[in-house]
MIKE-128627 format. One line per field, with one value per residue: residue in three letters; x, y, z of N, C-alpha, C in turn. Coordinates in nm, 4 decimals, always signed. Example, Ala and Ser with C-alpha at 12.3 -4.5 7.8 and 13.67 -1.06 7.14 Angstrom:
! MIKE-128627
code = ALA:SER
n.px = +1.3190:+1.2850
n.py = -0.5690:-0.2250
n.pz = +0.7800:+0.7080
ca.px = +1.2300:+1.3670
ca.py = -0.4500:-0.1060
ca.pz = +0.7800:+0.7140
c.px = +1.3200:+1.2900
c.py = -0.3300:+0.0030
c.pz = +0.7800:+0.7870
! end
This chain:
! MIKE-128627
code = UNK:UNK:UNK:UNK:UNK:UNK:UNK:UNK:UNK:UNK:UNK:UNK:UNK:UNK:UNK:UNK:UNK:UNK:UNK:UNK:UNK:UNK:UNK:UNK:UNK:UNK:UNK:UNK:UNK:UNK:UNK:UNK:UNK:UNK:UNK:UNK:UNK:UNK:UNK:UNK:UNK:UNK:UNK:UNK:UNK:UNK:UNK:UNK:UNK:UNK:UNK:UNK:UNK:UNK:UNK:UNK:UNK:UNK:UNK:UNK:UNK:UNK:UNK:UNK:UNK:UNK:UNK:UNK:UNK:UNK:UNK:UNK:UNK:UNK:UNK:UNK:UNK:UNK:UNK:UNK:UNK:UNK:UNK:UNK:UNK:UNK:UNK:UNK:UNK:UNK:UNK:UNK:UNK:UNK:UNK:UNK:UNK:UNK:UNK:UNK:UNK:UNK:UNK:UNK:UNK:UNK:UNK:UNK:UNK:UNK:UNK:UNK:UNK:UNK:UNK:UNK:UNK:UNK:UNK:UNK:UNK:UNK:UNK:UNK:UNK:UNK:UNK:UNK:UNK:UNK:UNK:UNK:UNK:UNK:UNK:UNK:UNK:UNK:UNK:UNK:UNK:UNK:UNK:UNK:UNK:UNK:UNK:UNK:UNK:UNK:UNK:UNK:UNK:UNK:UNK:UNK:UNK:UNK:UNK:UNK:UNK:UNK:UNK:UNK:UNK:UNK:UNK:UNK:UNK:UNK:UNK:UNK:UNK:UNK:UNK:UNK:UNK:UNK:UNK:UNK:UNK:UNK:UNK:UNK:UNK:UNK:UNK:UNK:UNK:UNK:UNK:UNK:UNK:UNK:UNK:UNK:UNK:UNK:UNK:UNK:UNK:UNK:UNK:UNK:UNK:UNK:UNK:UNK:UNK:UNK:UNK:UNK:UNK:UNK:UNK:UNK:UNK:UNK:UNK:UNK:UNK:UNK:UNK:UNK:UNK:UNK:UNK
n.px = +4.4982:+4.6186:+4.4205:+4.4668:+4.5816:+4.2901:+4.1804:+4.1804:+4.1578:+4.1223:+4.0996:+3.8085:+3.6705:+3.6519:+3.4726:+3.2438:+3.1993:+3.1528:+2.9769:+2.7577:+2.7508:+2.6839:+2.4271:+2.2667:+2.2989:+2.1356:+1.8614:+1.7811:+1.6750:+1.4351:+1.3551:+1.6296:+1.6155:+1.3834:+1.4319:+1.6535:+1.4774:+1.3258:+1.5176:+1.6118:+1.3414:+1.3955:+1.4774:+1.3285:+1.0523:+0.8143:+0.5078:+0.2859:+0.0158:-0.1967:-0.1185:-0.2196:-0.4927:-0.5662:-0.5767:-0.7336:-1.0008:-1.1290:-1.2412:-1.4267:-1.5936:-1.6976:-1.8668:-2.0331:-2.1740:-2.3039:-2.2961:-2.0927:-2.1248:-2.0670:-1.8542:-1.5190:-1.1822:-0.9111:-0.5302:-0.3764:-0.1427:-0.0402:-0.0456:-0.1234:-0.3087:-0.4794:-0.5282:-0.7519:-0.9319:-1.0317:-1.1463:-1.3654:-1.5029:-1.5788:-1.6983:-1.9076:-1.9058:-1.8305:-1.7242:-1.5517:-1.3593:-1.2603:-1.1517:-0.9398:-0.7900:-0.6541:-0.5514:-0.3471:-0.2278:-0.1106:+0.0294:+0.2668:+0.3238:+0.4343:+0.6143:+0.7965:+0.7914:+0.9589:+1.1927:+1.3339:+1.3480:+1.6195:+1.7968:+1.7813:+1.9186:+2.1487:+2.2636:+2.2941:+2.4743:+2.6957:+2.8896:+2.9880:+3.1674:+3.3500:+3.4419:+3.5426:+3.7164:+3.9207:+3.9678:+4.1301:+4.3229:+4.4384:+4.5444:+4.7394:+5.0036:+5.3260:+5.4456:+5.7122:+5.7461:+5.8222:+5.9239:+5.9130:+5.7237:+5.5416:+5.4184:+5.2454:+5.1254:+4.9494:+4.8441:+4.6986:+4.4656:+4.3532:+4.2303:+4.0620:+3.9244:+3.7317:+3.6422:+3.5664:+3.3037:+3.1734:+3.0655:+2.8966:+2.7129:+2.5989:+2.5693:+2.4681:+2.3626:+2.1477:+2.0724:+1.9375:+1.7476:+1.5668:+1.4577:+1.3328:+1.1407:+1.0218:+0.9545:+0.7309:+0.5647:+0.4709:+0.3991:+0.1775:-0.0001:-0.1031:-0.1877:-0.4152:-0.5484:-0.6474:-0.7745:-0.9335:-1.1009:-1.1875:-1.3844:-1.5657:-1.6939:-1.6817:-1.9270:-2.2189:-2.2590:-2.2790:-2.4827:-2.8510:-2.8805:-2.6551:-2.5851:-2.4902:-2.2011:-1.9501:-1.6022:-1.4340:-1.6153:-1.6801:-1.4160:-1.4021:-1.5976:-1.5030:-1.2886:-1.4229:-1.5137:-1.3273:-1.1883
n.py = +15.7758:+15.8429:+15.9904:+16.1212:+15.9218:+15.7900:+15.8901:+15.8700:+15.9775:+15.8730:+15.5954:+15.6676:+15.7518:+15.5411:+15.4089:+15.5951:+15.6746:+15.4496:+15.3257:+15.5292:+15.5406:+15.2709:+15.2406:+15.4389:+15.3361:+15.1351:+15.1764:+15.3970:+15.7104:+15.8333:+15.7042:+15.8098:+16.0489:+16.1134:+16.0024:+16.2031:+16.3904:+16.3181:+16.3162:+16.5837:+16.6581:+16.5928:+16.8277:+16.9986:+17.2227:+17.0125:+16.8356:+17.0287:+16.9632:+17.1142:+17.3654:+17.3960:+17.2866:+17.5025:+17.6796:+17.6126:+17.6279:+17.8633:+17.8928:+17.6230:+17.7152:+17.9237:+17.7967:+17.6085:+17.8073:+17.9631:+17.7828:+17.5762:+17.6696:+17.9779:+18.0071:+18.0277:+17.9073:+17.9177:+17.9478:+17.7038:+17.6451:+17.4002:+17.2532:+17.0548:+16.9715:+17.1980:+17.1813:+16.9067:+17.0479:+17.2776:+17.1371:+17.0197:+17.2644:+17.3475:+17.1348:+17.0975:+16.7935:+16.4989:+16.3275:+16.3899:+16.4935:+16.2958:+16.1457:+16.3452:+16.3474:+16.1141:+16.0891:+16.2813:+16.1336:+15.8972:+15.9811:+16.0935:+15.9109:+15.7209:+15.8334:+15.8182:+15.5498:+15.4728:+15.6929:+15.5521:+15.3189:+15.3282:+15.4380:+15.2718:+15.0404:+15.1746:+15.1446:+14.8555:+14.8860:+14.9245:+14.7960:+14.6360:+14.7803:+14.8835:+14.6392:+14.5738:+14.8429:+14.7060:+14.4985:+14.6297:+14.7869:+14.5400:+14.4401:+14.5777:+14.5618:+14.4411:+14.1062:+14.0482:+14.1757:+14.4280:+14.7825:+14.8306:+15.0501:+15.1072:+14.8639:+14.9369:+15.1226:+15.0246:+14.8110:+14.9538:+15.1864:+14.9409:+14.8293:+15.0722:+15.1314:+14.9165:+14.9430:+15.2265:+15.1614:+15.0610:+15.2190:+15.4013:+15.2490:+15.2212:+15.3772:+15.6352:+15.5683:+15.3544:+15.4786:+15.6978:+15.6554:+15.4955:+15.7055:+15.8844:+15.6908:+15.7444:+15.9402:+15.9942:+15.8410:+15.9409:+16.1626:+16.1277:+15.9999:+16.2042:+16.3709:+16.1999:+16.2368:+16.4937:+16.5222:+16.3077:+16.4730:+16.6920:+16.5774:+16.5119:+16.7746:+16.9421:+16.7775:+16.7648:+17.0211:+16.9306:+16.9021:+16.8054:+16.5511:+16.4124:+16.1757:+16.1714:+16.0444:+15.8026:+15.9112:+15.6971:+15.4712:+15.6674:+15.6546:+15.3789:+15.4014:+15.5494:+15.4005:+15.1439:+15.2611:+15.2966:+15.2282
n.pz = +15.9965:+15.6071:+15.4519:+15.2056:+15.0089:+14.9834:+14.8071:+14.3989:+14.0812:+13.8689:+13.9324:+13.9873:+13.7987:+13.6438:+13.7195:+13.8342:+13.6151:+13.4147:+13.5596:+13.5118:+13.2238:+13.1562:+13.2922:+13.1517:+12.9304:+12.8941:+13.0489:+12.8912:+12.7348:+12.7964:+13.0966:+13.2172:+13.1724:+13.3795:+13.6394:+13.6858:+13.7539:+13.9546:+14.1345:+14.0999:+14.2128:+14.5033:+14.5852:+14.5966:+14.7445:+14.9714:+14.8889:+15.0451:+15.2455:+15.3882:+15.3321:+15.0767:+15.0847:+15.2387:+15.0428:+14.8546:+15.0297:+15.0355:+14.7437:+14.7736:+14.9872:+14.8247:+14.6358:+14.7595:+14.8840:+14.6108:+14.4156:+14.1460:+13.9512:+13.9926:+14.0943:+14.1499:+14.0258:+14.1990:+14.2390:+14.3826:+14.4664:+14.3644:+14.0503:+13.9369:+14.1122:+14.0963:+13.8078:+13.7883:+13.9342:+13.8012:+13.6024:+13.6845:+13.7610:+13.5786:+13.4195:+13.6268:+13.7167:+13.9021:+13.8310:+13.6014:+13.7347:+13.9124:+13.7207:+13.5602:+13.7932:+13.8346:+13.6128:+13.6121:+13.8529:+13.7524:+13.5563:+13.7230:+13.9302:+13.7152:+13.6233:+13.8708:+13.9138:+13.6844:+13.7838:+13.9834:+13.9194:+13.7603:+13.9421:+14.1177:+13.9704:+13.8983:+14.1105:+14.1308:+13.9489:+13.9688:+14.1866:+14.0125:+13.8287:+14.0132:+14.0106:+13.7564:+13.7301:+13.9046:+13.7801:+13.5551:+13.6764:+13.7725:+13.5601:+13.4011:+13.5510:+13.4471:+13.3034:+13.3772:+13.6065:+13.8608:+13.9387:+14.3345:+14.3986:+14.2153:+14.1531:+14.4351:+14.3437:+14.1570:+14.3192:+14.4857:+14.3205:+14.2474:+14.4811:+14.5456:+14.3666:+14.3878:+14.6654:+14.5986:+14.3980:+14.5611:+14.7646:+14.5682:+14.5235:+14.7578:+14.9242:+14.8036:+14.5421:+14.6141:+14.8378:+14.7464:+14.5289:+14.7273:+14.8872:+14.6940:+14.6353:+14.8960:+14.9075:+14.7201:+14.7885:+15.0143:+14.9195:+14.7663:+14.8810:+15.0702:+14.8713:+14.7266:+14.9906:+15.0036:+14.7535:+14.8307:+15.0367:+14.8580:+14.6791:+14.8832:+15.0025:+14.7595:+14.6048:+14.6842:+14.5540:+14.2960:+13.9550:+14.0838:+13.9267:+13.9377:+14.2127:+14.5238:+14.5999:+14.7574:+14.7895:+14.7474:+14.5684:+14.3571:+14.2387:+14.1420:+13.9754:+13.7800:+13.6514:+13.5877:+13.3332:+13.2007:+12.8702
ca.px = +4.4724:+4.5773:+4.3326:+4.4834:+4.5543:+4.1559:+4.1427:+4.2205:+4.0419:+4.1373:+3.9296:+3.6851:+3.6091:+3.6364:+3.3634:+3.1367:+3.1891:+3.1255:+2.8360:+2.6394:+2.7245:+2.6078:+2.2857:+2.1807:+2.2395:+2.0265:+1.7246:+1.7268:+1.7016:+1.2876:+1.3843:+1.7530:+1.5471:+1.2963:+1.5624:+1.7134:+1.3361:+1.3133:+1.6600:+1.5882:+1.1953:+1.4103:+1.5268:+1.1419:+0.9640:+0.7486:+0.3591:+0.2232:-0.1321:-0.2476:-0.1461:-0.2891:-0.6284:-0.6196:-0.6281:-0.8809:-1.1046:-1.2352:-1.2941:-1.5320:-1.6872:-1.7924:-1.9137:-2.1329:-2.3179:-2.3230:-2.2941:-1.9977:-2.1030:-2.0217:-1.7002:-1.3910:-1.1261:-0.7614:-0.4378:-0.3862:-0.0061:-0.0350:-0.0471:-0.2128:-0.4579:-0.5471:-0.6119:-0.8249:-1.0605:-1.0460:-1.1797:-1.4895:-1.6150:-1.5984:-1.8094:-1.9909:-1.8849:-1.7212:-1.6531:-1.4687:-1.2665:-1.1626:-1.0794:-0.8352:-0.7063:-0.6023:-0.4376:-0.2349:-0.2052:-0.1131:+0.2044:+0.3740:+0.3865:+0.4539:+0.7631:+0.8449:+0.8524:+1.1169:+1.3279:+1.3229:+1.4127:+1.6961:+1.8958:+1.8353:+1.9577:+2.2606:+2.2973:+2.3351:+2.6158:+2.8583:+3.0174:+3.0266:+3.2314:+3.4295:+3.5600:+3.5705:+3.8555:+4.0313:+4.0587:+4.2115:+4.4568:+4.5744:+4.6275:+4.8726:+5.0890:+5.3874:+5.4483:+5.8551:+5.7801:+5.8394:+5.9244:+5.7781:+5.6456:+5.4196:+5.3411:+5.1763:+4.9853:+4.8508:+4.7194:+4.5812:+4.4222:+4.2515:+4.1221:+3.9945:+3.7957:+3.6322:+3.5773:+3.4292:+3.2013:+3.0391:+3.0170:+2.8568:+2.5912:+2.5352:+2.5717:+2.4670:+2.2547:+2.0250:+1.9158:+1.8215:+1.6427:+1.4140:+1.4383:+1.2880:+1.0413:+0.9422:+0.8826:+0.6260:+0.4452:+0.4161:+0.3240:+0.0760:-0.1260:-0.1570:-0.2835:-0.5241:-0.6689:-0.7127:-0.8742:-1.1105:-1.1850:-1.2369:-1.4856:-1.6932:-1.6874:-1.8085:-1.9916:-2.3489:-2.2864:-2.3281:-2.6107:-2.8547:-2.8641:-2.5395:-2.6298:-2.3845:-2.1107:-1.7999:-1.4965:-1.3543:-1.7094:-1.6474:-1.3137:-1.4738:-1.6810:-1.3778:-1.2400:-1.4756:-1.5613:-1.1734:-1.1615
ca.py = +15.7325:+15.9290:+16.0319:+16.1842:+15.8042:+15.7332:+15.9495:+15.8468:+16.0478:+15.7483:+15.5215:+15.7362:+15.8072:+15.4208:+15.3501:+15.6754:+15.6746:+15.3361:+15.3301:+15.5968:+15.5317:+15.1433:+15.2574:+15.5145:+15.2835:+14.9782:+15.2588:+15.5125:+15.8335:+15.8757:+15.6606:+15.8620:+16.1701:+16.0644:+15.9922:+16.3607:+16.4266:+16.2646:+16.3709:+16.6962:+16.6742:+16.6154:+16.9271:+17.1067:+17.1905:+16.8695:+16.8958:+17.0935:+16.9351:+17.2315:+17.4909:+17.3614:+17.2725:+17.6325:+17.8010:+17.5883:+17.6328:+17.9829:+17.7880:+17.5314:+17.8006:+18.0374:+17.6287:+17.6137:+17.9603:+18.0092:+17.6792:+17.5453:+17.8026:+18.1098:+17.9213:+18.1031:+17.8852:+18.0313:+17.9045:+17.6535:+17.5828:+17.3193:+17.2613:+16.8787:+16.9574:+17.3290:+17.1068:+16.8671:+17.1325:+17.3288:+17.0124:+16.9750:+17.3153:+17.3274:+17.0092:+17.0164:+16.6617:+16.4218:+16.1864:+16.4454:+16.5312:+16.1549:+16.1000:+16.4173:+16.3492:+15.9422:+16.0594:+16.3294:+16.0634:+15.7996:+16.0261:+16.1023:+15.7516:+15.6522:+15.9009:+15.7945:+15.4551:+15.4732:+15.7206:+15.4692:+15.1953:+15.3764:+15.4850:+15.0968:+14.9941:+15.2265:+15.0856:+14.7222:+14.8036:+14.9821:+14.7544:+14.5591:+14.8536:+14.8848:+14.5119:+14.6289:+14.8727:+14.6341:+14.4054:+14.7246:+14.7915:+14.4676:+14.4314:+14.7071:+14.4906:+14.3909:+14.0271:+14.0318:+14.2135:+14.6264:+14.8373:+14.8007:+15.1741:+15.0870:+14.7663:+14.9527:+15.2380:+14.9838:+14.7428:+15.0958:+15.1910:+14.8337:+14.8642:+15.2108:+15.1309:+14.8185:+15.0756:+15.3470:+15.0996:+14.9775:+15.3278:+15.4621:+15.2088:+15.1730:+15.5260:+15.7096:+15.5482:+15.2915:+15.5788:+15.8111:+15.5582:+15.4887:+15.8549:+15.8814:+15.6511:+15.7624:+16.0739:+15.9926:+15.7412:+16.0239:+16.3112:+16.0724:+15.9746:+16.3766:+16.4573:+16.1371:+16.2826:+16.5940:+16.4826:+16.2807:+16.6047:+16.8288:+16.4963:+16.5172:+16.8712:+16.9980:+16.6819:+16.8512:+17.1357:+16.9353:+16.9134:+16.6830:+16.4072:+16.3254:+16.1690:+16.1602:+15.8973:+15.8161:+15.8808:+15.5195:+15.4587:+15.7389:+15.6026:+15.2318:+15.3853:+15.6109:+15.2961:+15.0772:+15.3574:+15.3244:+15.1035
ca.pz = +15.8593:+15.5656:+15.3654:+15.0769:+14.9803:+14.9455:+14.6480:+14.2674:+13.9915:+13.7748:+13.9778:+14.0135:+13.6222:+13.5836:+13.8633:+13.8102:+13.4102:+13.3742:+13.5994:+13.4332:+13.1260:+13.1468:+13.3102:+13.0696:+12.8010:+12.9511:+13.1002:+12.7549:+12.7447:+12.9127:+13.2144:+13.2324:+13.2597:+13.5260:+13.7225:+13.7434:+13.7541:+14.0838:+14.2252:+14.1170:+14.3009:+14.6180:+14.6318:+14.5991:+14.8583:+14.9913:+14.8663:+15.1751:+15.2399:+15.5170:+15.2745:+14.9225:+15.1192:+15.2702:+14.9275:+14.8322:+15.0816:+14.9553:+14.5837:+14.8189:+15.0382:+14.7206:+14.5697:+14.9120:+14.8625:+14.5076:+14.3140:+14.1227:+13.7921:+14.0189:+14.1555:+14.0344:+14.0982:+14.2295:+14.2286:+14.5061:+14.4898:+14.3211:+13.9193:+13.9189:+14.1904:+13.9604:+13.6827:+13.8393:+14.0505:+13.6698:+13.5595:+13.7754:+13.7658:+13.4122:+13.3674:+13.7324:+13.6956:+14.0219:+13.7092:+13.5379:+13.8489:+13.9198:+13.5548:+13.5151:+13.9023:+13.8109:+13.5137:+13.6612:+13.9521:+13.7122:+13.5068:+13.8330:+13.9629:+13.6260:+13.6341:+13.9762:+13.8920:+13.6537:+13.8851:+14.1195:+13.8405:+13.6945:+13.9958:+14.1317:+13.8378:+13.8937:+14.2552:+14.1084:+13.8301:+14.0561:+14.1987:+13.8986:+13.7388:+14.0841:+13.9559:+13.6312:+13.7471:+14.0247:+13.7090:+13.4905:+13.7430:+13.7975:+13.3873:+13.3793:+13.6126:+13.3630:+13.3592:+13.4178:+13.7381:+13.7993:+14.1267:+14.4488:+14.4243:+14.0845:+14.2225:+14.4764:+14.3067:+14.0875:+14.4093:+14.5632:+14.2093:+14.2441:+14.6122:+14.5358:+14.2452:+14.4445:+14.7035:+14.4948:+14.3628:+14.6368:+14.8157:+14.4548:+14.4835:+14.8940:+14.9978:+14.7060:+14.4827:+14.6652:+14.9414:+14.6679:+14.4731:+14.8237:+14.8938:+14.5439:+14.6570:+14.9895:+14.8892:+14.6033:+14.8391:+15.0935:+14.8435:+14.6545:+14.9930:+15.0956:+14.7253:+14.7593:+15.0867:+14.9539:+14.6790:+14.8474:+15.0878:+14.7516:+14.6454:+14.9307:+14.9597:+14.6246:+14.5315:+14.6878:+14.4615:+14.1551:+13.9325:+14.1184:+13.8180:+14.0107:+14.3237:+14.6301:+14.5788:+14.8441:+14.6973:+14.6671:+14.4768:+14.1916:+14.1566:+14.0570:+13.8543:+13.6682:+13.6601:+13.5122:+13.2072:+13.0927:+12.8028
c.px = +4.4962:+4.4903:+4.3407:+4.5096:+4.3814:+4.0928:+4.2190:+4.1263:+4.0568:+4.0233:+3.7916:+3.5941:+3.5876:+3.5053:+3.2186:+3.0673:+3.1049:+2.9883:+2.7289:+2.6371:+2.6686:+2.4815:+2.1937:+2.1920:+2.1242:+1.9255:+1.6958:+1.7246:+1.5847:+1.3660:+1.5185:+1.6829:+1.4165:+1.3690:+1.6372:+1.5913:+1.2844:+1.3962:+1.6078:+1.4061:+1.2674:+1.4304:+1.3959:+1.1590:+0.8507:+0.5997:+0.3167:+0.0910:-0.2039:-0.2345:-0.2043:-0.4546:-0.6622:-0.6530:-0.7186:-1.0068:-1.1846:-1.3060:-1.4323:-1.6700:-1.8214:-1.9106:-2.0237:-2.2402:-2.3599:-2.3509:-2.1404:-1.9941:-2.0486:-1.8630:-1.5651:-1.2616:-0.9908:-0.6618:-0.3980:-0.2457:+0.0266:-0.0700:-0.1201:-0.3250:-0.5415:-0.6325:-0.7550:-0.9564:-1.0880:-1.1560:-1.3490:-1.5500:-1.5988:-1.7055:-1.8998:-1.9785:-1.7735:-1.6182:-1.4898:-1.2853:-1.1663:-1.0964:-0.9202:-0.7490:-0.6062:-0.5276:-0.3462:-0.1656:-0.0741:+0.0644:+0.2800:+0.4373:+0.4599:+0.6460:+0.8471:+0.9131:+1.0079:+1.1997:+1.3597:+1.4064:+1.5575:+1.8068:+1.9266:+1.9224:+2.1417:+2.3515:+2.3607:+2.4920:+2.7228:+2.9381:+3.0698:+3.1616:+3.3539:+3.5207:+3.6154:+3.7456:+3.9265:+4.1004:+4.1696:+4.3131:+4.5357:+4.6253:+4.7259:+4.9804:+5.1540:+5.4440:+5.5812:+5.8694:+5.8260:+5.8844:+5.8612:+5.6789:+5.5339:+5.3950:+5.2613:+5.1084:+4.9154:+4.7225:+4.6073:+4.4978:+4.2730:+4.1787:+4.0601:+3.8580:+3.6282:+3.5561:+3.5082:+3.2871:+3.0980:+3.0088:+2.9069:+2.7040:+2.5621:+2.5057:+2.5266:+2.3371:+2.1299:+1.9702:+1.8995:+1.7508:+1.5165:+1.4158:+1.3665:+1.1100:+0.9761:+0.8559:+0.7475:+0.5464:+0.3926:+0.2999:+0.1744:-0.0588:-0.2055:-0.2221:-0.3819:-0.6376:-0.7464:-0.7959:-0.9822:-1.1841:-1.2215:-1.3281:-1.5963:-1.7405:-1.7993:-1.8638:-2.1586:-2.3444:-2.3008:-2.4425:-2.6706:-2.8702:-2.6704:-2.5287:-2.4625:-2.2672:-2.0054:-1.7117:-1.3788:-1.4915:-1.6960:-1.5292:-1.3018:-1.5520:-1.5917:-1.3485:-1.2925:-1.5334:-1.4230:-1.2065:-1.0373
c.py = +15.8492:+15.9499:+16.0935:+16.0756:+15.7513:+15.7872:+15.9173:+15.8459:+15.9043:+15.6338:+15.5335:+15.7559:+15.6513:+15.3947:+15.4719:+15.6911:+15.5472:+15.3018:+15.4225:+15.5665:+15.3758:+15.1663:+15.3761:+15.4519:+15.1571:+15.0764:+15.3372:+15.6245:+15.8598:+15.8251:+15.7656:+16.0137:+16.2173:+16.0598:+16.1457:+16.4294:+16.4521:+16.2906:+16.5270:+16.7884:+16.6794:+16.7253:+17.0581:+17.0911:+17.0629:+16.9436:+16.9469:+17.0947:+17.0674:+17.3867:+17.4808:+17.3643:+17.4295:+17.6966:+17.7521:+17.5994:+17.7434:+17.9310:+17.7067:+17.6214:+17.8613:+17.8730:+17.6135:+17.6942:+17.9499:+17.8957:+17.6832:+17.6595:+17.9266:+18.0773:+17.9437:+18.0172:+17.9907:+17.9168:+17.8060:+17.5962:+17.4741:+17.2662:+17.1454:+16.9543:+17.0968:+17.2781:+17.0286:+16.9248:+17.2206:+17.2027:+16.9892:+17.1225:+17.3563:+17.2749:+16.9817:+16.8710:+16.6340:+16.3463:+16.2866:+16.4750:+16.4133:+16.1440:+16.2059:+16.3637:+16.1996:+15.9700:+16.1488:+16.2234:+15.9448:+15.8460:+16.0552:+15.9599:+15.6890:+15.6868:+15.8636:+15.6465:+15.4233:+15.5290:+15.6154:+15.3403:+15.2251:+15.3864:+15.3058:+15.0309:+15.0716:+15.1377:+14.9237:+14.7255:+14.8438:+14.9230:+14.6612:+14.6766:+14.8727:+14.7390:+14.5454:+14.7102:+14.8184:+14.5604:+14.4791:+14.7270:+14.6871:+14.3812:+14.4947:+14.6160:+14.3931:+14.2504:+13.9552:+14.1121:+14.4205:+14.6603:+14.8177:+14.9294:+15.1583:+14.9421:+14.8099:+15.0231:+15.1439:+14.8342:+14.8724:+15.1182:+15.0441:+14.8120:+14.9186:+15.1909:+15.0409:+14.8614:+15.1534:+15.2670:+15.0707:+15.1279:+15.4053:+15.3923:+15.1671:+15.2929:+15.6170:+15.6862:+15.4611:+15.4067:+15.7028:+15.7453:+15.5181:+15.6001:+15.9232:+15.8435:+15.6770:+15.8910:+16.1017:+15.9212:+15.8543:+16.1644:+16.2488:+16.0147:+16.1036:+16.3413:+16.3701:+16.1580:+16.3942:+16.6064:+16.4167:+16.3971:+16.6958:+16.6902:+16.5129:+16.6611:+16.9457:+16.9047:+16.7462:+16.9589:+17.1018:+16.9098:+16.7489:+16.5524:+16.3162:+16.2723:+16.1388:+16.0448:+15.9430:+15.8130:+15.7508:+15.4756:+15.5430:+15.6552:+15.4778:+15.2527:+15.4262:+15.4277:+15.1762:+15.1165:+15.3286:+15.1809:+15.0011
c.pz = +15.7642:+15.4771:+15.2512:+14.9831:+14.9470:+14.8594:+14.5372:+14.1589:+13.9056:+13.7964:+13.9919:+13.9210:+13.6404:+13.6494:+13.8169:+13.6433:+13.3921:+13.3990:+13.5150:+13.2845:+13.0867:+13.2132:+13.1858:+12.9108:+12.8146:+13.0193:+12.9826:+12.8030:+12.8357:+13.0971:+13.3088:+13.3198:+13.3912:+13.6300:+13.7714:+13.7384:+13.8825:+14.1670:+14.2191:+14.1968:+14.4439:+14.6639:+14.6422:+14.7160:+14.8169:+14.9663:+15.0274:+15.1484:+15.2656:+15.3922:+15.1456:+14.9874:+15.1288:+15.1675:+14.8819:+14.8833:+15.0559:+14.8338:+14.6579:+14.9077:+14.8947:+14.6585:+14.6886:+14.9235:+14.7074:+14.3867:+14.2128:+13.9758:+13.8475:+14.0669:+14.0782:+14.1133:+14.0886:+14.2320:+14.3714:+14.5288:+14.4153:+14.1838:+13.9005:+14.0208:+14.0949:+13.8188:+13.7122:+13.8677:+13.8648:+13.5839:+13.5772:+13.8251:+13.6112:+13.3658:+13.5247:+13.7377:+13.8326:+13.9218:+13.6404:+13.6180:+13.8756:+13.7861:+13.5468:+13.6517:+13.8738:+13.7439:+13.5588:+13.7355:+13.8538:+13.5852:+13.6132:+13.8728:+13.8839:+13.5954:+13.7557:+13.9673:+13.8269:+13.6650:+13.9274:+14.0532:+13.8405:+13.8050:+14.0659:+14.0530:+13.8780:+14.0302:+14.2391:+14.0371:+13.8903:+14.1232:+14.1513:+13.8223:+13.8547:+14.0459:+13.8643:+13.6588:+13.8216:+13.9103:+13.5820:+13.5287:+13.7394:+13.6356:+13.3938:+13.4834:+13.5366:+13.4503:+13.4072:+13.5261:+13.7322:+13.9672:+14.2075:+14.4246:+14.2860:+14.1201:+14.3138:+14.4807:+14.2403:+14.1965:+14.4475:+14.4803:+14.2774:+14.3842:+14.5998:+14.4305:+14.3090:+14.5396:+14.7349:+14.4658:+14.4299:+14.7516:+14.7200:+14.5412:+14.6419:+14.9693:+14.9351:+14.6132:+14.5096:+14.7574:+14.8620:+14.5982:+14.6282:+14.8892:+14.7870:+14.6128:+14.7666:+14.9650:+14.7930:+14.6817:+14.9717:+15.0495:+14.8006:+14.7444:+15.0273:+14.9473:+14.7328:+14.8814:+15.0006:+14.8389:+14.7034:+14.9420:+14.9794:+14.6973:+14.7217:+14.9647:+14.8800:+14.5599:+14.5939:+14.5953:+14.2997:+14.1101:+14.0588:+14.0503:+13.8763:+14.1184:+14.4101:+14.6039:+14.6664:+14.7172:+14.5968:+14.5241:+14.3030:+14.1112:+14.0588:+13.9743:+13.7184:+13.5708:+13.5740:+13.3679:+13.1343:+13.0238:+12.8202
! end
């Protein structure tokens, strides 16, 4: 097979152009950038439970001896869970802790979601735009007839595009759209453990006008305080 035949930049602009530029006008500009938000999260390192817990665990120890006022927290790798634990020895508060953790919780997903939309979204129009150019090409095909050799760049042209299209959106953009998504449903379970281990944790170290609560319990109560 040769292979220098399965390339045509022509097709390629029509199919890749077309595609992005009909998804970033039907998603907008927020959604557009979520999207290279989420492509560009693949390439992080993955939240590492084992090592975020470890730095916290000095923060919970000193919280164990000393109480949550002597409790200096440290940097735990992690910028949402920092906030959070910042959060709750600030205000000795579990409440406070669920409240800031949901809403961090609650802009990631929120960003994830519409990665996840956006590149779907991309996955659907491509090989709408791969027709798009099969039916380009076979316009340019004059109707009093032409050489065999431009009769048959412009069938190749129109294979290629149909193609492109459906490689764009089967190979490309649906498994980073659930590569998108696995990765947020994996990260977002770790940060939910670890949040309910930093709940039960330093929940004895707050004042006692706060009595013990499981972690699913605080969260119903967060929960039922939001207007």
């Amino acid at each position: 097979m040769n292979t220098g035949h399965m390339f045509d930049p022509v097709a390629a602009l029509i199919v890749i152009g077309g595609t992005l530029g009909a998804t970033a006008l039907r998603s907008g500009v927020e959604d557009c950038r979520a999207a290279l938000g989420g492509l560009g999260a693949l390439l992080r390192p993955r939240f590492r439970y084992d090592a975020v817990r470890g730095n916290l665990a000095p923060v919970v120890a000193q919280a164990d001896r000393e109480g949550l006022l002597r409790a200096a927290p440290r940097p735990s790798g992690d910028a949402a869970i920092d906030q959070a634990v910042a959060a709750l020895i600030q205000t000795r508060s579990l409440a406070a802790f669920v409240a800031a953790d949901d809403a961090l919780r609650e802009a990631r997903v929120g960003r994830a979601v519409r990665a996840v939309r956006t590149l779907a979204l991309g996955a659907e129009l491509s090989p709408v735009f791969g027709l798009a150019g099969t039916l380009v090409s076979l316009s340019q095909l004059p109707a009093e007839g032409l050489a065999r050799g431009q009769f048959m760049a412009a069938i190749s042209m129109a294979v290629l595009t149909t193609l492109y299209g459906l490689l764009l959106g089967n190979l490309v953009l649906a498994p980073l759209s659930r590569a998108v998504e696995r990765r947020v449903e994996a990260e977002e379970a770790a940060r939910r453990e670890l949040a309910d281990w930093l709940i039960a944790r330093l929940g004895p170290a707050c004042p006692p006008a706060q009595p013990a609560a499981s972690p699913a319990a605080l969260r119903r109560a967060h929960l039922r305080e939001v207007p």
